[in-house]
C-alpha positions in Angstrom: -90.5 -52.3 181.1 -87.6 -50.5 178.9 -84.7 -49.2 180.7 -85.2 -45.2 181.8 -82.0 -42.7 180.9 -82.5 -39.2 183.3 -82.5 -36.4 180.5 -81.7 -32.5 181.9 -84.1 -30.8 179.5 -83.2 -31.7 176.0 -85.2 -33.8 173.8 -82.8 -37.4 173.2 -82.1 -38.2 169.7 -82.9 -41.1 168.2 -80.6 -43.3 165.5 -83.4 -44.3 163.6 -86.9 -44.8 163.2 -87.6 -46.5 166.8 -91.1 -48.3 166.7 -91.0 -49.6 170.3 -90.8 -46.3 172.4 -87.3 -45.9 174.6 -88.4 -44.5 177.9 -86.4 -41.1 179.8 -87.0 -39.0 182.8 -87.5 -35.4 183.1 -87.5 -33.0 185.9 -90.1 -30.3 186.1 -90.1 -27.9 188.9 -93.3 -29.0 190.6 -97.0 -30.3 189.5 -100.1 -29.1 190.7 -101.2 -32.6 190.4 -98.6 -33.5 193.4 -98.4 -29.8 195.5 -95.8 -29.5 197.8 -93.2 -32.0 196.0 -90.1 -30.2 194.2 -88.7 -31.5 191.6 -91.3 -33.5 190.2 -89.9 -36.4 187.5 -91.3 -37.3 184.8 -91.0 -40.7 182.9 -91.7 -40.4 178.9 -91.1 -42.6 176.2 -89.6 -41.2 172.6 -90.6 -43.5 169.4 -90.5 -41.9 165.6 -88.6 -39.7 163.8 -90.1 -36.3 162.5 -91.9 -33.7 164.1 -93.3 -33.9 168.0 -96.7 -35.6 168.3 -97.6 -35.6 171.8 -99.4 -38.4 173.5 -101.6 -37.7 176.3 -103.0 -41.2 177.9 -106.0 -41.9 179.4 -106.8 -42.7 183.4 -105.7 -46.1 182.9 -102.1 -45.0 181.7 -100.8 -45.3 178.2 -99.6 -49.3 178.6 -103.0 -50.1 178.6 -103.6 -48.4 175.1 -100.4 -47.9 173.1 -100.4 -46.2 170.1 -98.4 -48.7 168.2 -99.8 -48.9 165.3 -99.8 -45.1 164.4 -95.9 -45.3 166.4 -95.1 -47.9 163.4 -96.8 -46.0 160.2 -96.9 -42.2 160.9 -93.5 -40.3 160.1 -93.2 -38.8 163.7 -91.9 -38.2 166.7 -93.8 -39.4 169.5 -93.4 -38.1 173.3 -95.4 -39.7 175.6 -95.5 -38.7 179.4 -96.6 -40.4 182.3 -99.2 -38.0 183.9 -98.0 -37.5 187.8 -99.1 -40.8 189.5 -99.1 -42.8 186.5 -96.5 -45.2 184.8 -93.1 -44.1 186.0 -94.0 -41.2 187.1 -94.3 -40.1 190.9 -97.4 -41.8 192.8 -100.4 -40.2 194.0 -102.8 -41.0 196.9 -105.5 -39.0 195.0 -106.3 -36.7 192.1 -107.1 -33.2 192.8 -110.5 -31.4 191.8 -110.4 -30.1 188.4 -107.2 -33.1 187.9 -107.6 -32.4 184.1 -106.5 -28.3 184.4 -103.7 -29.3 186.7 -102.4 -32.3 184.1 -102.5 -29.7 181.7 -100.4 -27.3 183.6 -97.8 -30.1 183.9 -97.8 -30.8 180.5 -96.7 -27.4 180.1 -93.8 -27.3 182.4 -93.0 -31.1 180.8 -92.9 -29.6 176.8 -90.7 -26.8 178.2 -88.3 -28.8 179.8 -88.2 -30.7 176.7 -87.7 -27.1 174.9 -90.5 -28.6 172.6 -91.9 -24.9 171.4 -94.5 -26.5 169.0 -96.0 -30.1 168.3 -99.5 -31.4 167.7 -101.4 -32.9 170.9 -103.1 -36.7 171.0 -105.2 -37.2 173.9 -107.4 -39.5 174.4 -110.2 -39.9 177.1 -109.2 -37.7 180.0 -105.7 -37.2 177.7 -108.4 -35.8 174.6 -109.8 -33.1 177.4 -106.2 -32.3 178.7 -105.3 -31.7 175.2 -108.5 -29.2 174.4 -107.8 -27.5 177.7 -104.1 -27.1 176.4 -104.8 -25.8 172.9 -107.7 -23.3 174.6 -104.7 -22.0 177.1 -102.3 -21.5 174.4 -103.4 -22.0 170.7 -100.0 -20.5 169.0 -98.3 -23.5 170.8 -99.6 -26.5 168.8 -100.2 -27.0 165.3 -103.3 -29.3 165.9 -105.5 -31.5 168.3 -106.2 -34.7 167.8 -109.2 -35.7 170.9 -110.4 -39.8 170.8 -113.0 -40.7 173.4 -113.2 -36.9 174.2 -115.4 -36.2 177.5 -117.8 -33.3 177.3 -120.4 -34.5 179.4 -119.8 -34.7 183.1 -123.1 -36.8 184.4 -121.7 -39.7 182.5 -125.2 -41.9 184.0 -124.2 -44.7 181.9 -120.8 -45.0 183.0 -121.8 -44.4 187.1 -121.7 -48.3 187.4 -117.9 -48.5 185.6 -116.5 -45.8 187.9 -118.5 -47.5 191.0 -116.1 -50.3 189.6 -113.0 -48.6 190.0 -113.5 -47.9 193.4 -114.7 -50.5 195.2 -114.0 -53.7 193.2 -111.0 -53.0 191.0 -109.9 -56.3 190.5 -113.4 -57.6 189.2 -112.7 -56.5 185.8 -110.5 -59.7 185.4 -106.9 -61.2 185.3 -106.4 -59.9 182.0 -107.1 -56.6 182.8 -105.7 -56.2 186.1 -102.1 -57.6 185.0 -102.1 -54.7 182.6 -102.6 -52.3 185.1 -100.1 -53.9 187.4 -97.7 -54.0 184.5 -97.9 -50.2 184.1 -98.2 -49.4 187.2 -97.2 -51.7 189.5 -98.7 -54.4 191.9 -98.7 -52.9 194.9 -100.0 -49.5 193.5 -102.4 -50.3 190.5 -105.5 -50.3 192.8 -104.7 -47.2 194.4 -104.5 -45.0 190.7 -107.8 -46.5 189.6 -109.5 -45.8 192.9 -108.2 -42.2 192.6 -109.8 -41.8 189.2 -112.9 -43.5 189.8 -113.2 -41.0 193.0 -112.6 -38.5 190.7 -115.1 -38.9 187.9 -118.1 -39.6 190.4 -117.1 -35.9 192.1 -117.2 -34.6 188.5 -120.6 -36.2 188.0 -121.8 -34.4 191.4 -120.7 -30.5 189.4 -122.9 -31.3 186.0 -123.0 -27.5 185.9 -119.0 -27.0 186.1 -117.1 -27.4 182.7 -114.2 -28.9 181.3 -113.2 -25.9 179.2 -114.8 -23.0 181.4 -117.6 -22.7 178.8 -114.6 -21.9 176.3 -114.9 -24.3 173.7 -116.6 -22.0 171.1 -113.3 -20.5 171.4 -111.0 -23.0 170.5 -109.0 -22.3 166.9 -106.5 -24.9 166.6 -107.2 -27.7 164.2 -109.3 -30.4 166.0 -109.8 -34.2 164.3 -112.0 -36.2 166.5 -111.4 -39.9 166.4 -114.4 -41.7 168.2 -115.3 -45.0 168.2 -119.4 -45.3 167.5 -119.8 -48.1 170.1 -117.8 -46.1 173.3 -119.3 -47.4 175.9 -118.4 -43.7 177.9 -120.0 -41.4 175.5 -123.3 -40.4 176.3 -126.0 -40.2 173.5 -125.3 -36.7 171.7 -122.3 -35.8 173.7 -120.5 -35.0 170.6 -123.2 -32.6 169.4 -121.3 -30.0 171.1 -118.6 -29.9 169.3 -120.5 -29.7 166.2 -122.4 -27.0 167.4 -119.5 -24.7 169.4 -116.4 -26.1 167.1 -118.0 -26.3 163.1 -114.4 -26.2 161.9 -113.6 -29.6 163.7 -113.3 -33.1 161.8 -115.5 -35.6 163.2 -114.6 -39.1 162.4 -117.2 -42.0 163.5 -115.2 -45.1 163.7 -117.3 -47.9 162.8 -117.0 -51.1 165.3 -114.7 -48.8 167.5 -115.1 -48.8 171.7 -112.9 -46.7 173.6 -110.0 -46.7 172.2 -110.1 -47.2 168.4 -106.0 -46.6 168.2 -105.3 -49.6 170.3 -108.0 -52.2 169.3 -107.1 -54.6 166.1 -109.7 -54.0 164.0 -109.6 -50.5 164.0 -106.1 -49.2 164.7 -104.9 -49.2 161.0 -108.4 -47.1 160.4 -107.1 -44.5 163.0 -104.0 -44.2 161.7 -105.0 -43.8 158.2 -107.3 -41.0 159.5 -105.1 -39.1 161.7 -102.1 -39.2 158.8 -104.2 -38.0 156.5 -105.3 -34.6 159.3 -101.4 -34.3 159.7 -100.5 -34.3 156.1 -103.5 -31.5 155.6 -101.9 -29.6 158.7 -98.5 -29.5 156.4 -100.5 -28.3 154.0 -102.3 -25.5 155.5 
């Protein structure tokens, strides 16, 4: 776990070129992911040099899928929040209905503490719809989105099993997995985040009607580059094709052998990051 320094509301500057992220904290004012709790602070880790790339993690926390690879080759700066209830951020007992619209809210309040006025957004998984939700909200504030393992489908049938998983047997998807998420997030707490978000993705699957982006997607004008492994075992057949169909002007890349998270797996992670430097240097371009 690196060290955290408490920053007012300034992005901290780095000396050089800082492949393994230095973690911070931030106050925001509040969070609708944690109502009634003022401040709220925020852990976040800082690796790269260049302009902001923000890295929105998944419901497992960003520990369990670092971006080094693209931290190491990508002339950037990464930021890289804890979500309320993940990391070093506050806990949570649970996450609230529509958890994605109130991450995104925070994310807001988090880049303006930061004073960051413009950056380009990484999601991925729930981080890739917190990110689409944030560029529909307020497309002058980032230069592009980059969405891996992007949810669009809220159903999710072949993924009812996996979230029955996460709440009622956590620690059956083995040692190695579990002292990941105790790493990141704690021993005595781990359980208690991936309960919350399996709870939460089976009440998504009860509203198949309800949408992510409040049928706004069609809408959406910032640059998108979808990175999405062909073997995800949480994408249901065609979920993508709605993307092609309501957002033509968005580059789809099929990663070949990739699961869930392409950026973090070995075989694929140089792939990813060959593919997302090439979308930023055509975003410098533009």
């Amino acid at each position: 776990m690196h060290g955290s320094n408490r920053v007012p509301g300034s992005l901290p500057v780095m000396s050089a070129k800082v492949i393994k992220p230095a973690a911070f904290k931030v106050a925001i004012d509040s969070s609708p992911l944690l109502p009634g709790t003022r401040p709220i602070e925020l852990r976040y880790q800082v690796g790269g040099r260049g302009a902001p790339i923000v890295l929105l993690h998944g419901g497992w926390g960003y520990g369990f899928y670092p971006h080094d690879d693209a931290i190491a080759k990508l002339d950037r700066r990464f930021l890289i929040p804890d979500r309320t209830g993940y990391g070093g951020s506050p806990h949570i007992a649970e996450l609230p209905p529509r958890f994605h619209l109130a991450a995104a809210i925070e994310t807001e309040k988090f880049l303006d503490a930061l004073d960051i006025k413009r950056s380009v957004l990484w999601g991925h998984s729930d981080g890739a719809v917190i990110a689409t939700i944030l560029a529909l909200r307020d497309p002058e504030r980032y230069d592009g989105i980059i969405v891996e393992a992007i949810h669009l489908d809220r159903e999710k049938p072949r993924s009812r099993d996996f979230f029955e998983q996460m709440i009622n047997d956590a620690d059956a998807f083995g040692e190695r997995v579990t002292r990941k998420l105790a790493d990141e997030h704690g021993e005595d707490y781990w359980r208690t985040i991936i309960r919350a978000g399996g709870r939460a993705w089976r009440d998504i699957a009860a509203t198949p009607n309800e949408d992510f982006y409040e049928h706004r997607l069609h809408e959406l004008r910032v640059p998108m580059l979808v990175a999405h492994g062909a073997d995800d075992p949480r994408t249901e057949p065609g979920e993508l094709d709605r993307i092609r169909r309501e957002v033509p002007t968005a580059r789809i890349e099929m990663i070949e052998g990739g699961g869930h998270s392409p950026h973090s797996t070995r075989a694929t992670a140089a792939q990813v990051s060959a593919i997302v430097g090439r979308f930023l240097d055509s975003l410098s371009a533009s």
